[in-house]
Short mmCIF file of the C-alpha atoms (twelve columns), coordinates in Angstrom:
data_MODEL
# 
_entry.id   MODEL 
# 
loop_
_atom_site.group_PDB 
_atom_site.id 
_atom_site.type_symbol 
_atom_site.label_atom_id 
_atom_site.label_alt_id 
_atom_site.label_comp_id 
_atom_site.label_asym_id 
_atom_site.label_seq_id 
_atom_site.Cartn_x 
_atom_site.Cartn_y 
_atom_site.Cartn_z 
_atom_site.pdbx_PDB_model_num 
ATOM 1   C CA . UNK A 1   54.171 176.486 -54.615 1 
ATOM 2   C CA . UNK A 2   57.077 175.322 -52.661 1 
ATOM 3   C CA . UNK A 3   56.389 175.032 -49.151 1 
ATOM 4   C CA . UNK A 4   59.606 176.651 -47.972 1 
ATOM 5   C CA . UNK A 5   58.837 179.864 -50.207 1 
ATOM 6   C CA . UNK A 6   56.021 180.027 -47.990 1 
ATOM 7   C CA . UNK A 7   56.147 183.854 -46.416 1 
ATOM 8   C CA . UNK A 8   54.630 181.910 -42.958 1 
ATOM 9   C CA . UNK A 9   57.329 179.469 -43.498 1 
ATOM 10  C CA . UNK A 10  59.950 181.705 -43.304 1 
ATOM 11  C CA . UNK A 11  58.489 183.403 -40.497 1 
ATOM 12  C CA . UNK A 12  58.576 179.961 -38.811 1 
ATOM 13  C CA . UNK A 13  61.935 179.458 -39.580 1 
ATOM 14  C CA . UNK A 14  62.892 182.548 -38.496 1 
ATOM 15  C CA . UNK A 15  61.685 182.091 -34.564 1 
ATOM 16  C CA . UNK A 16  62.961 178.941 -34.639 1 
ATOM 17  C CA . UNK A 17  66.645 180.341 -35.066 1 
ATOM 18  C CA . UNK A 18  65.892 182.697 -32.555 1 
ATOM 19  C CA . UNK A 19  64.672 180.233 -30.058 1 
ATOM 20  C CA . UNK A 20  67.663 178.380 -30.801 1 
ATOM 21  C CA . UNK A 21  70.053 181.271 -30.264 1 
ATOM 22  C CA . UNK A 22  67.352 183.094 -27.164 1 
ATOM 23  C CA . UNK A 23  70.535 183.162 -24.793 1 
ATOM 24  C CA . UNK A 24  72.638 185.106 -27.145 1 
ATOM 25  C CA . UNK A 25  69.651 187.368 -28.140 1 
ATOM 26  C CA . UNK A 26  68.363 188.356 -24.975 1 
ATOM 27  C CA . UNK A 27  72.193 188.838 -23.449 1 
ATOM 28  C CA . UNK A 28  73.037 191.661 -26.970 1 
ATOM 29  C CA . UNK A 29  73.813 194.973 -26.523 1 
ATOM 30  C CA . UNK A 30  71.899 195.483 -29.727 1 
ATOM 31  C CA . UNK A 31  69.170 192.543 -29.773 1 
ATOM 32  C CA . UNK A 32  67.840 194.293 -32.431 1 
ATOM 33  C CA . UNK A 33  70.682 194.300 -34.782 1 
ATOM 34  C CA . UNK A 34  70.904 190.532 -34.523 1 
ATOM 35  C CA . UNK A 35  67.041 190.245 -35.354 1 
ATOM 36  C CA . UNK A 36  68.075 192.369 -38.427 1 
ATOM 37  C CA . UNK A 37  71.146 189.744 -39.139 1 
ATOM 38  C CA . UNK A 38  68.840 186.437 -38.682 1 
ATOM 39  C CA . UNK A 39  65.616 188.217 -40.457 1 
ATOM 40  C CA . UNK A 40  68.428 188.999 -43.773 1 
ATOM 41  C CA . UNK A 41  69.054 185.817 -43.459 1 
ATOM 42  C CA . UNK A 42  66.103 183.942 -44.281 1 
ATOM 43  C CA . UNK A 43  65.355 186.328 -47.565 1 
ATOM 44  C CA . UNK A 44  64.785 184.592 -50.979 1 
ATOM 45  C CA . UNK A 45  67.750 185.394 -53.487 1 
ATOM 46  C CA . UNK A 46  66.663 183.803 -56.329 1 
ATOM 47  C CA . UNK A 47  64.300 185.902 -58.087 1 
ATOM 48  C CA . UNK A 48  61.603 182.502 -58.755 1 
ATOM 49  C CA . UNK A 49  61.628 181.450 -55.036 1 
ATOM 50  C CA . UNK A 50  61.064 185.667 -54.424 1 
ATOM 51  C CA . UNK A 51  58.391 185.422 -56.261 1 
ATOM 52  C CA . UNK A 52  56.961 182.039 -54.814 1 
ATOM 53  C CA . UNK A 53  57.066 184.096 -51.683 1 
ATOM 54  C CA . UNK A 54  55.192 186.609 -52.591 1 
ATOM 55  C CA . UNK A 55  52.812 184.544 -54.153 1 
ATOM 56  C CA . UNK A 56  51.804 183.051 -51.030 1 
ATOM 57  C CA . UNK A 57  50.573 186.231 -49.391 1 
ATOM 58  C CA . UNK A 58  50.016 189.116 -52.038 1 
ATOM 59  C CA . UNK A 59  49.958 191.710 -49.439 1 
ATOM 60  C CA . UNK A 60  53.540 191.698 -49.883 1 
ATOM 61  C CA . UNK A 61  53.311 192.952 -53.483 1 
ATOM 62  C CA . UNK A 62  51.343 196.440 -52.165 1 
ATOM 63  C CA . UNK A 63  54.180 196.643 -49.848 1 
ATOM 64  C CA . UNK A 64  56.303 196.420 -52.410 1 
ATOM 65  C CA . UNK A 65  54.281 198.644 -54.550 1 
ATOM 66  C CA . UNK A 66  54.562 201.405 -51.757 1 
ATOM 67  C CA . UNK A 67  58.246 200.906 -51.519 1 
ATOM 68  C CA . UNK A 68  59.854 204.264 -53.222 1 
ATOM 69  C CA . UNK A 69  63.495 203.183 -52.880 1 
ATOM 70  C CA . UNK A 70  64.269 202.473 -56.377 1 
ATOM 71  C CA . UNK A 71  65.078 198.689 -57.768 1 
ATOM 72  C CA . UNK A 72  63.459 195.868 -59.466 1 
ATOM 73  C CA . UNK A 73  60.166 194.685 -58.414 1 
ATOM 74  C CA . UNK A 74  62.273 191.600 -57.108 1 
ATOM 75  C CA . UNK A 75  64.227 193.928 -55.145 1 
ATOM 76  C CA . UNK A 76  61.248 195.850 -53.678 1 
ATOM 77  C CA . UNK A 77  59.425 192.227 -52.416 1 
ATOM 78  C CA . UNK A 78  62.674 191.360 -50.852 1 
ATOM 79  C CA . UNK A 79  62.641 194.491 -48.884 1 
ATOM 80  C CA . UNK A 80  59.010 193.875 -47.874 1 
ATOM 81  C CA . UNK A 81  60.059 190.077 -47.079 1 
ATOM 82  C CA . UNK A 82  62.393 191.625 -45.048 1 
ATOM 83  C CA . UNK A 83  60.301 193.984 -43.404 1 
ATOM 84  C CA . UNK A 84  57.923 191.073 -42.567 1 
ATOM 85  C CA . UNK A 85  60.749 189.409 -41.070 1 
ATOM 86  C CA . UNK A 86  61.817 191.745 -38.847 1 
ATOM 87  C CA . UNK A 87  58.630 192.627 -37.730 1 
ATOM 88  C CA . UNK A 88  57.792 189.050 -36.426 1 
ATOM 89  C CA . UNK A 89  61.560 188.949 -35.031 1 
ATOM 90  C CA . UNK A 90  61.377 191.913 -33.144 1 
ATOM 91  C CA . UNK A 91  57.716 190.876 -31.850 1 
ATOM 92  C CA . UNK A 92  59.320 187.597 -30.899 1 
ATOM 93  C CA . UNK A 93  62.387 189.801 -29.038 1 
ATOM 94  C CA . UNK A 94  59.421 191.857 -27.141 1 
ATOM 95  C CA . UNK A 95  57.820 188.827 -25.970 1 
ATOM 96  C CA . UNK A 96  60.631 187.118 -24.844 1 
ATOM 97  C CA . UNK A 97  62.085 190.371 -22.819 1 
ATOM 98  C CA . UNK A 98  58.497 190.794 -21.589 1 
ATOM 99  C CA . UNK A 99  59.254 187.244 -19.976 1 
ATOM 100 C CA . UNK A 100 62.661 187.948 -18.587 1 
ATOM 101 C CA . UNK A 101 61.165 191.009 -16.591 1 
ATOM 102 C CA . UNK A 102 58.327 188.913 -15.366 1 
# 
């Protein structure tokens, strides 16, 4: 498995951009929209490296197995990589505005 179709590899990558772009982040009207934005981002579009990602933690799969929006299978994973995503990116926004106020 390729290490950057690694699910925890992504989400490493992912608060990495954000640290990178914290100032313009934190200073949003709508830091969460931006989280959105970076999270889409880092999604696998090629349906082997999807699946390479979903390999490497199969929770993702019941996620996607729950998901009831219609698509492919790759489609549904990518929704659930993206819901991953956005999870840790708007953990990583809470922490970081927990430190501003602070």
């Amino acid at each position: 498995m390729s290490k950057k179709n690694n699910i925890y590899t992504l989400e490493q990558n992912l608060i990495e951009e954000l640290n990178d772009n914290k100032e313009e982040i934190l200073n949003s009207s709508y830091p969460e929209d931006l989280i959105n934005d970076y999270a889409d981002g880092w999604i696998p579009i090629y349906n082997w490296d999807v699946l390479e990602t979903a390999q490497s933690d199969l929770y993702l799969l019941n996620e996607a197995d729950e998901d009831e929006t219609g698509g492919s299978i790759i489609q549904k994973i990518q929704t659930a990589i993206y819901y991953r995503l956005t999870d840790a990116g708007n953990k990583w926004l809470q922490d970081n505005q927990d430190q501003e106020v602070a």
